[in-house]
N, C-alpha and C positions, 0 to 999 in steps of 0.2 A: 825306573824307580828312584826316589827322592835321596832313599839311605846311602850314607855313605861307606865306601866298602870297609869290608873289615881288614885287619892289618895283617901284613902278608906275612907267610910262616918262614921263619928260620932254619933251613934245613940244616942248620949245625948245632941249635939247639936240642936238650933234649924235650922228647915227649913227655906229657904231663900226663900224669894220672888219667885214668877214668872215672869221672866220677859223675855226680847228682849234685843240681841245685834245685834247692828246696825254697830256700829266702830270698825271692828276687821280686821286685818290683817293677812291671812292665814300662811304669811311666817315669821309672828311677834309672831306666837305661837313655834316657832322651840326649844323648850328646848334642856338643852344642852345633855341630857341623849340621847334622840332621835336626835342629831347632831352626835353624836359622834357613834351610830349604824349605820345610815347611811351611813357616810365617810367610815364604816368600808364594807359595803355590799357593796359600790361603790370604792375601791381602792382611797378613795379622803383621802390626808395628812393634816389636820387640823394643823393652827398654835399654836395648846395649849395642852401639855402635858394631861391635863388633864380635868375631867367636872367640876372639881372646880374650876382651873385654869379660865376656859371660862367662869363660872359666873361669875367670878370676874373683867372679862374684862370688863360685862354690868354695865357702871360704865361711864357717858357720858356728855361733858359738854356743849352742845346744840345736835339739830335737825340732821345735820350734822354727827357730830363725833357718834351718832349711828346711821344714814346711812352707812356710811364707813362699820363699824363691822354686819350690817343686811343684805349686799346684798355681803360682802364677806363669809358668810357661808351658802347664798345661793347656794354657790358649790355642798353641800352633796345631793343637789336635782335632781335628773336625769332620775325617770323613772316616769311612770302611778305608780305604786309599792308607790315609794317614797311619790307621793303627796295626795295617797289614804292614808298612814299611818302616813300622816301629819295633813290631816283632822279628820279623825278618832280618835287621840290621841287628837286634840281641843275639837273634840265634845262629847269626854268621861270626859273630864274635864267641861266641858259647864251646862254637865247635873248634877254634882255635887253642880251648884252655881246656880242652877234656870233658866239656861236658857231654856225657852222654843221654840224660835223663833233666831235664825240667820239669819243677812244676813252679806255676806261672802268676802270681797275685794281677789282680785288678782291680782298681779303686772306681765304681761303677759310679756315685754321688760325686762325685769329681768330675763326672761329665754331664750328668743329667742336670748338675745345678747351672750349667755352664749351657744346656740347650741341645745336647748331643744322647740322643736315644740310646738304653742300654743295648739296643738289637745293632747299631752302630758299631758299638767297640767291641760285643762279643765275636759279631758276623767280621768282623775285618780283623783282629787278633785270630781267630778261626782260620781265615785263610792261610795266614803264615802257619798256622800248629801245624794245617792239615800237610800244610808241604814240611815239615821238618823233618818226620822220617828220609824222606827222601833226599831233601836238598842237602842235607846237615848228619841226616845218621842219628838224630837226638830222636828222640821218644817226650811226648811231651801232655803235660795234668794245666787244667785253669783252675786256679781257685778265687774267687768273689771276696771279696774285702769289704767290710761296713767301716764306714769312719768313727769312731769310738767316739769323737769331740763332736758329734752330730748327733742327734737324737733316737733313742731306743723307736719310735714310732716314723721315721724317717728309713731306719735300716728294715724295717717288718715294710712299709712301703716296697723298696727296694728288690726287698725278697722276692715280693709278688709279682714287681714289673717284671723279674728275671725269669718266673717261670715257664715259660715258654723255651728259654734256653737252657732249660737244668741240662739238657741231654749233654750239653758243652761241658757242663760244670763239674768237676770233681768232689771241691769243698767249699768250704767258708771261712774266712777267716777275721779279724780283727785288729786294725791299723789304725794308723796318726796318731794324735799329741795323748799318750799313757796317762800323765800325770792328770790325780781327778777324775779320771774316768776308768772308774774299775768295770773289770768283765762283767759280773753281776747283770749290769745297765741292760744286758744285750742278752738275758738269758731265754725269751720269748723267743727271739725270730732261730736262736743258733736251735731251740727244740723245732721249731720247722724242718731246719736244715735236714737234721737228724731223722724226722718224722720222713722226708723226702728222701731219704738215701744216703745224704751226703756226708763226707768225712768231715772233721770241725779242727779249727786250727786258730790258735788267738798267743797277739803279741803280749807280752808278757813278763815281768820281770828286767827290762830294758832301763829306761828310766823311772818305771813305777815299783813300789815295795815286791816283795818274796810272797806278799799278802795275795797280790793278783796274779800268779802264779795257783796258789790253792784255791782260788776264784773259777780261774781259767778250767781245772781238772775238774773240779766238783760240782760246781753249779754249772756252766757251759758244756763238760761234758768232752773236752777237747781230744785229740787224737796224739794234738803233735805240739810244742810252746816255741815258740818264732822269741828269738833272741832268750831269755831266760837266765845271763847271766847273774842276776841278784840272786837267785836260789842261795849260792854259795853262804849269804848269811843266815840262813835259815836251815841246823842240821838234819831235824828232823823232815823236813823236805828235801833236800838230797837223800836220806836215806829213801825216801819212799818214790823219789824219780832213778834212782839207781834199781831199786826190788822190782821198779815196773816196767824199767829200760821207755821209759815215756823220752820220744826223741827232742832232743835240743837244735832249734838251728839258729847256730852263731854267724855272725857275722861283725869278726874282728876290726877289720878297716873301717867300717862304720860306727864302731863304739871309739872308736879314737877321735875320727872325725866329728862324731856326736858329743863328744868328750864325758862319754859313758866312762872310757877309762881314760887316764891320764897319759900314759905310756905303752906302745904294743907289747914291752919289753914286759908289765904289770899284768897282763893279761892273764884272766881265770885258766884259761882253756887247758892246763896242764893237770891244772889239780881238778878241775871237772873232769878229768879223763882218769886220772889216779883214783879219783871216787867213786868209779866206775858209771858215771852217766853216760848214755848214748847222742854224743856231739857230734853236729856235722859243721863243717865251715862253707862258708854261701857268701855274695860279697852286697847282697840287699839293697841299694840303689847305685850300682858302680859308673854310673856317667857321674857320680855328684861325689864319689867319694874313695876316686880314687883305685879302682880295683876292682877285675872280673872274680871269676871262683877260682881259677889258676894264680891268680896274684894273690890272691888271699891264700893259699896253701903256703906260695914260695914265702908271703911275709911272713906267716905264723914261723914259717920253719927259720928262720933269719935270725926274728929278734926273740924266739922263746927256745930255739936250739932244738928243737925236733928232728928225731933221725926217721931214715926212711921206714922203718916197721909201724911209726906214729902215724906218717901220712898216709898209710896205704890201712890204717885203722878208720882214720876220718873217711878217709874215699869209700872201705867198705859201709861205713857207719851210715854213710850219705844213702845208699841202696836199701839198707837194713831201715831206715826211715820213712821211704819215701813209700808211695800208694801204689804200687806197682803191681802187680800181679805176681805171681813165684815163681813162675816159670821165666818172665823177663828178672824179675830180680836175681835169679842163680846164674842168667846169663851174663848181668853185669859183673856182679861177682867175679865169675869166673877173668871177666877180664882184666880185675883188678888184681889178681893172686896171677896173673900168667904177664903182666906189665913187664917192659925193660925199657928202661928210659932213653 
């Protein structure tokens, strides 16, 4: 296999939490070690001499300008092969930082514009999920991503070429460049979703207004809001994402990196927790920015002073979130109230 291994465990460290990622982006795990074998098993020419060279590019001064660099080395990605050892090398890292529980985005129009059939990257993601119980101990959800900055009749497209694989598919959700492109756009294909079974999930509140947040809930219809930290200016919608316990997944390291916030030190995450919303921490594309779901616990706890009853709120919070069934959810639980680090 192409991936490269994951980093070896510290047996004098302590153990991390059990938890759930919710916010992860499959193609936001692309390290550059595993870019650069790829390109190399695909005859694809990367623009960067080197893998240091390429981390050094992950270097971004909004939302945007790591877009550009995240769906240009999407190139290295071309078979079932490639996207099984793209999963694979996530979920051996995954299992390193406590995760017990994924669930999984996929940006599907990011491959089909590119030539690579959605039954490609569902069937070869597929393979790693199916092994992850086993290789990893994780339990794992796919969810389908429409590109928000791509056209309402492009994602109903999409929808359709995926059906054949709904049996894969958990949910739906709604990704890339926020700004300009309210939820609304997208309210046809997510009532498919809906109509089909599936749970609905849309980014929201990130770099776009508090306005696409009440987009997301009311007209989309959504389950769950992927980043959501803007709410905070808008009372009257914290008050009614706290009365619904409608789940939040944050993910800190990348609103810094994205220069959503300024400072980790500035970060909402406290007083969204003190105003009783149901926060989870997730670390949303961590090859580009810095940080698994375990690095993301131990930053928040560093630079906003979190003691351990908080983290192990988030870790349940992560569970209490996620699509799980209740009988596996009470047993995550249970592992997070019985933890010793």
């Amino acid at each position: 296999m192409a991936s490269s291994p994951a980093p070896p465990s510290d047996v004098s460290a302590p153990r991390p939490l059990p938890k759930a990622e919710l916010h992860l982006h499959i193609e936001g795990t692309l390290e550059p070690e595993l870019a650069f074998a790829l390109a190399e098993r695909n005859g694809v020419k990367l623009p960067y001499a080197t893998e240091d060279e390429l981390r050094r590019a992950y270097s971004f001064a909004d939302l945007q300008s790591f877009l550009n660099l995240y769906y240009a080395l999407m190139a290295v990605l071309r078979t079932e092969d490639d996207f099984a050892d793209l999963a694979d090398a996530y979920l051996a890292r995954a299992k390193e930082q406590g995760v017990r529980h994924a669930e999984i985005f996929f940006d599907p129009q990011a491959h089909t514009a590119r030539g690579i059939s959605i039954g490609t990257v569902v069937n070869g993601l597929a393979r790693a999920l199916d092994r992850a119980q086993e290789n990893y101990g994780i339990s794992t959800r796919l969810i389908m991503c429409f590109l928000r900055d791509e056209s309402a009749e492009s994602a109903l497209t999409t929808f359709e070429a995926a059906r054949p694989h709904l049996h894969r598919i958990t949910a739906v959700g709604l990704d890339s460049a926020e700004v300009g492109h309210p939820p609304e756009k997208f309210k046809e294909v997510f009532a498919l979703a809906r109509e089909a079974g599936l749970k609905c999930v849309a980014h929201a509140g990130e770099e776009g207004p508090a306005a696409y947040i009440w987009e997301a809930l009311d007209i989309l219809g959504v389950d769950r809001i992927d980043h959501g930290v803007r709410c905070m200016e808008d009372e009257r919608l914290v008050a009614r994402l706290a009365a619904e316990q409608v789940p939040l997944t944050v993910c800190p390291l990348s609103n810094v990196r994205l220069r959503v916030i300024d400072d980790l030190a500035d970060h909402p995450l406290p007083a969204m927790l003190d105003a009783g919303l149901l926060v989870t921490v997730n670390s949303d594309d961590p090859a580009y920015f810095g940080g698994y779901a375990d690095d993301n616990f131990t930053a928040v706890r560093d630079a906003l002073g979190l003691d351990e009853a908080t983290l192990r709120t988030l870790a349940r919070n992560s569970f209490r979130a996620s699509f799980l069934d209740e009988a596996t959810r009470e047993k995550y639980l249970k592992e997070v109230d019985a933890h010793q680090a």
